[in-house]
N, C-alpha and C positions, 0 to 999 in steps of 0.2 A: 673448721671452715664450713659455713652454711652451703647446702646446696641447693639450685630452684630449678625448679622442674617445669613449664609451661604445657597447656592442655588450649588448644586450640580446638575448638569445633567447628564447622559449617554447613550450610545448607540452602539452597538456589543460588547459589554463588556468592552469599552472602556471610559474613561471620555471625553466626549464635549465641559464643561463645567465650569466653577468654577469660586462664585462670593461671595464677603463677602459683606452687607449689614450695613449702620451704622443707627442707629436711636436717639436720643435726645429725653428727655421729655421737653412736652410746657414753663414747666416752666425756663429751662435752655437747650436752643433748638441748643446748640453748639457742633459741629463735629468735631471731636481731630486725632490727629494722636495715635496709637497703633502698638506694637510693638507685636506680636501672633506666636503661632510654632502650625500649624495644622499638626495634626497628621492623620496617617494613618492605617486602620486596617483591616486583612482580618480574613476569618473563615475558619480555615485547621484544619482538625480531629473532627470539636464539640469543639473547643476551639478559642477563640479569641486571634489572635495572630498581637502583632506589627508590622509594615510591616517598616515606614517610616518616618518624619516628615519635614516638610519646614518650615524655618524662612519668616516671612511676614509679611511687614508694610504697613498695613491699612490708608489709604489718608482718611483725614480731608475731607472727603467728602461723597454723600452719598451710593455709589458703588465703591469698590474697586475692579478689574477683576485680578484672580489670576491666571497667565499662563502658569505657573512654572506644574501646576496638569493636563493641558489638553493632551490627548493621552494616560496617565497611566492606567493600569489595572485598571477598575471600582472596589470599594474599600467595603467593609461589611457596613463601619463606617470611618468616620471621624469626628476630633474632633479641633475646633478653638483655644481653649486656653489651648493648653496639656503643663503642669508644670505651669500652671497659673502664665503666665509673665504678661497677663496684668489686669489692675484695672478696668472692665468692665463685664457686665451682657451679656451674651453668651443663643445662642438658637441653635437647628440642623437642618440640614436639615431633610425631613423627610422621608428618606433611614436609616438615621442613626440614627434618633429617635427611630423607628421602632427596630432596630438590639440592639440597649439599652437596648428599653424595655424588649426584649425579653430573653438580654442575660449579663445581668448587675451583675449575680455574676460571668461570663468567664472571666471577664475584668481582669487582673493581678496587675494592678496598681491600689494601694490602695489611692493614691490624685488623678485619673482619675475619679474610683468610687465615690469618696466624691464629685467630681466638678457634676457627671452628678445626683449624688443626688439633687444637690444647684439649675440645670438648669431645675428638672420636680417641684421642690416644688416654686421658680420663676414664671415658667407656672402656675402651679396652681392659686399662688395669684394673677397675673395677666389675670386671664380666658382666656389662650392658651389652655391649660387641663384641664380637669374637674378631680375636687376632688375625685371620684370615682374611675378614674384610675390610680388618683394617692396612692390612698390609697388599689388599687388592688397591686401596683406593691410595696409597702411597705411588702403586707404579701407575697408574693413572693420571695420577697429578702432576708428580713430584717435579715432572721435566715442565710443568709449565708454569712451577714458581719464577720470580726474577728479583727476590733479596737470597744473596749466597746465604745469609744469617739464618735466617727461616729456612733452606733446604737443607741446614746443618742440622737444626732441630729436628727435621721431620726425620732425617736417615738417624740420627741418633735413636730417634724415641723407636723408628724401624728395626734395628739392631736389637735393643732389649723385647721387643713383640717376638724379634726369632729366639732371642736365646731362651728368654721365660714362657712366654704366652701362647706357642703353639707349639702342638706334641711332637714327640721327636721324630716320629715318621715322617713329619711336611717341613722340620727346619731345613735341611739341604737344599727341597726343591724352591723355596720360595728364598735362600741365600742365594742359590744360583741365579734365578731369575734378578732378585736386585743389583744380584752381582753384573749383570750383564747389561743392565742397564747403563751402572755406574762407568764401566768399564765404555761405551759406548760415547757416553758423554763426555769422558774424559779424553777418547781418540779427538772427539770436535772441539773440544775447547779450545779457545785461543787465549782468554784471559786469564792472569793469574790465582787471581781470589777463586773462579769456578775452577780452575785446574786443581785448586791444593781443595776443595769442597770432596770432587767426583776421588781425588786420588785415594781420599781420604775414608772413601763412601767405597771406591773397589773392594780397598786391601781389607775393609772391617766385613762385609757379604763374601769373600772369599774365604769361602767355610771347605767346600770338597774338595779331594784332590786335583781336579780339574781346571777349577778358578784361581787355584794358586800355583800350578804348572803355567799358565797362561803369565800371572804374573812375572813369576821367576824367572820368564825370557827377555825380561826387560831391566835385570838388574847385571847385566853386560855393558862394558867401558862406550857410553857414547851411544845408548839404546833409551830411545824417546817413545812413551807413548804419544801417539800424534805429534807435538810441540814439544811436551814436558817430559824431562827427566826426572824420573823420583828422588824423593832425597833424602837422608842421609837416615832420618827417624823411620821413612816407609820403606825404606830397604832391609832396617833390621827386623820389623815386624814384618817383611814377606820372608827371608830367612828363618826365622823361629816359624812361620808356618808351613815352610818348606821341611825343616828338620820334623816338625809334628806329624807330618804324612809321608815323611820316607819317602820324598820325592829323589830320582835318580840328580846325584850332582849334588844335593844340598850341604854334604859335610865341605866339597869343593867351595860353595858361596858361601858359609860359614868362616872358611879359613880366610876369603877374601876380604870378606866384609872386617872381620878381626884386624888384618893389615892394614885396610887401608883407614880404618876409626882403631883410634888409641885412647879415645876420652876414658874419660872414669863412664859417661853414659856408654859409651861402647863396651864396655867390661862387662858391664850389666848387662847391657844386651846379650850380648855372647852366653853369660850364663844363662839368661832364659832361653836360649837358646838350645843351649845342651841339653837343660833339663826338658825340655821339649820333645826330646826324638821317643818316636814309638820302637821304643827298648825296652824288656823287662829285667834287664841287666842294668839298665840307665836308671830306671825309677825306681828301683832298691837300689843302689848307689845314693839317690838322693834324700831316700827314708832316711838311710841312714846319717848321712849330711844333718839331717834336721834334727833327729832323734842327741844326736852327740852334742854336748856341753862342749867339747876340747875345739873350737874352731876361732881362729882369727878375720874371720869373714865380719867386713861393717854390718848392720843393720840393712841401708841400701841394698847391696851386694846378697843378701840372706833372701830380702822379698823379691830379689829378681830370679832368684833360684827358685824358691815358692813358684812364680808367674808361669813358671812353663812348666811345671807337674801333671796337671790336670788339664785334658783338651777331652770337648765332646764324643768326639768319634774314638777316641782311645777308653772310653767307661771299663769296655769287656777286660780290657788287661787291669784298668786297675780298683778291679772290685773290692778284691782282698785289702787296698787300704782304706777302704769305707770301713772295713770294722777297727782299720791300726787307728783311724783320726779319733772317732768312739774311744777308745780305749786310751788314749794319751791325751787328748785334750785337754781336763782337769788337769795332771801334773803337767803338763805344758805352760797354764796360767798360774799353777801354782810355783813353778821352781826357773821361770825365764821371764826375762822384762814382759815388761806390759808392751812395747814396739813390738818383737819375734813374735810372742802371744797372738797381736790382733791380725798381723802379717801371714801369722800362720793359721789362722780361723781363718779368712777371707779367701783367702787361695786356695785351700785345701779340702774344705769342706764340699762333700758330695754333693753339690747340688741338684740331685735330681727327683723331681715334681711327680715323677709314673714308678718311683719304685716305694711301696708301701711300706720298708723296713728302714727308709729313711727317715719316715717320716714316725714311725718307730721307737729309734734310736733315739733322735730327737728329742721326741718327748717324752722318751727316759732320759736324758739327760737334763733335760732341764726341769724334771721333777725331782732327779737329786742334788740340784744346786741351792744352798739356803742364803742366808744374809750375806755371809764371810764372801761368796761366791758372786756379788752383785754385780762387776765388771762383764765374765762370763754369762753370769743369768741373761745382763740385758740383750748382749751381741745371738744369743742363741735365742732368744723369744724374738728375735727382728728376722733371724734367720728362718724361726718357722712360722712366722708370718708371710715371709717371702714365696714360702712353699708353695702354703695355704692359698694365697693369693693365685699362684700359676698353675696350681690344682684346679681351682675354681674358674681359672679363662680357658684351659683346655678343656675342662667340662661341655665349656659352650659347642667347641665344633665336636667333640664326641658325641651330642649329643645329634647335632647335623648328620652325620656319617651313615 
């Protein structure tokens, strides 16, 4: 996918300037034509208000000079793909970056807001912005979206900026913080759609023991936050995060939750669950669960055992299977289905961005992977792309600091 870049200039209040920029990635390094309506925006009364827009086709090449905007009144904001005509990754200048950030719930147009949401969490993963501020301008906003759909996306895309994109010293405090937002929102809601959004938006930012002690008081017979009662799928994901931090009482909600769900989903739960508890008796128990051929356990039932082995704040205990995953991997895909295999690469693997022996390992292993090994090859070159990637956005605030 192309990317276009705009370069705005001005001078006595007037525009100078105007250039759209094309870019290509290495691997498919071809410059297309695009067909874009940049829009224009000024600020009259503390409101963001439309002014104008031009139709403009982008040359197959790497600067496109757009002359049609030189002379006009210097603009608040503008925006390259307003009604997103075209199939392409978009960036702002940064006049109008700045005017976004500042004033992203003024904007009237609810697919303008959704595109410039798309263009900072873009930035983000690509280390243009640092996760920091992009996770400033989420609690900033987020409360003054009003499609549930779009505040789904932005907590989602919020969620992986904590878990990848900023270093482990600030994921807690900036979980906590959304956590308590969510959590807030969800006391005031009254509507169903926003109630199952915020419930949804707590239990995922309820990372410390703190936010998920908070939770656990409300998974009692006939206990509502504000309105709503949680239900039955966010009861067992506060349970497995209760067992993950050894909160007082959790093997008690555990056993409850068990009674009163008997599904096949409920089984499942339960086992991520157990595998969840910070035990170093529990997590060798379930090395070995994994490492054994002789089990009657489904497929299902296998990857929900996988799901709760590994939690953030548990790394220090289980360091020692950073070099077991290393060392069994290959005969993992070599002598168990291709399902357990990918089940057990995706759960288990170390993911972590700040320790240089992962990144290592890594890439000794997939420099002794050859042709025969091309399932594995590709799952571990995406995995240390992934790395690479949140190496590269934690760079940015290290380099702030």
């Amino acid at each position: 996918m192309n990317t276009l870049t705009p370069t705005l200039e001005v001078a006595d209040g007037k525009i100078t300037s105007f250039s759209i920029a094309q870019s290509a990635p290495e691997a498919h390094p071809t410059l297309r034509s695009h067909f874009v309506e940049v829009g224009v925006f000024d600020m009259e009364e503390g409101k963001a208000v439309f002014r104008t827009s031009y139709k403009i086709n982008v040359l197959p090449q790497e600067v496109t000079e757009v002359e049609v905007l030189k002379g006009e009144p210097a603009p608040a904001m503008t925006f390259i793909n307003m009604n997103d005509h075209g199939y392409i990754k978009v960036l702002c200048d940064p006049i109008s970056m700045e005017f976004a950030k500042e004033h992203l719930g003024k904007l009237d147009s609810s697919l303008l807001r959704q595109q410039l949401w798309a263009v900072f969490y873009n930035m983000t993963r690509d280390a243009l912005m640092s996760a920091d501020d992009f996770l400033d301008l989420v609690l900033k906003h987020v409360c003054t979206e009003d499609s549930p759909k779009l505040v789904q996306t932005i907590i989602r895309r919020a969620n992986a900026a904590c878990s990848a994109f900023i270093p482990d010293a600030m994921r807690e405090e900036y979980s906590d913080s959304l956590f308590k937002v969510a959590f807030k929102k969800l006391e005031d809601s009254t509507e169903a759609q926003w109630q199952i959004v915020w419930q949804r938006a707590a239990i995922g930012f309820a990372r410390s023991k703190a936010s998920v002690e908070i939770l656990a008081k409300y998974l009692g017979e006939g206990e509502k936050i504000g309105t709503f009662e949680l239900d039955q799928s966010s009861r067992w994901s506060v349970v497995q995060k209760a067992m993950a931090h050894n909160i007082d009482g959790a093997e008690e909600l555990l056993a409850k939750e068990s009674e009163k769900d008997g599904s096949d989903r409920g089984l499942r739960s339960a086992l991520t669950a157990k595998s969840s508890k910070w035990d170093e008796k529990v997590k060798a128990e379930a090395w070995a669960r994994y490492m054994s051929k002789d089990t009657k356990a489904s497929h299902h039932e296998q990857s929900a055992d996988f799901a709760g082995f590994r939690w953030f704040h548990q790394r220090e205990m289980l360091e020692k299977y950073k070099q077991l995953f290393f060392d069994n991997i290959k005969d993992v895909y070599k002598d168990r289905t291709k399902e357990f295999s990918r089940s057990f690469f995706y759960n288990l693997f170390p993911h972590c961005p700040e320790d240089p022996e992962v990144f290592e390992k890594t890439e000794a292993l997939l420099a002794s992977l050859d042709e025969k090994d091309a399932i594995l090859r590709r799952i571990v070159k995406e995995q240390l792309d992934d790395l690479n990637r949140a190496k590269k956005c934690r760079a940015l605030i290290f380099a702030k600091l």
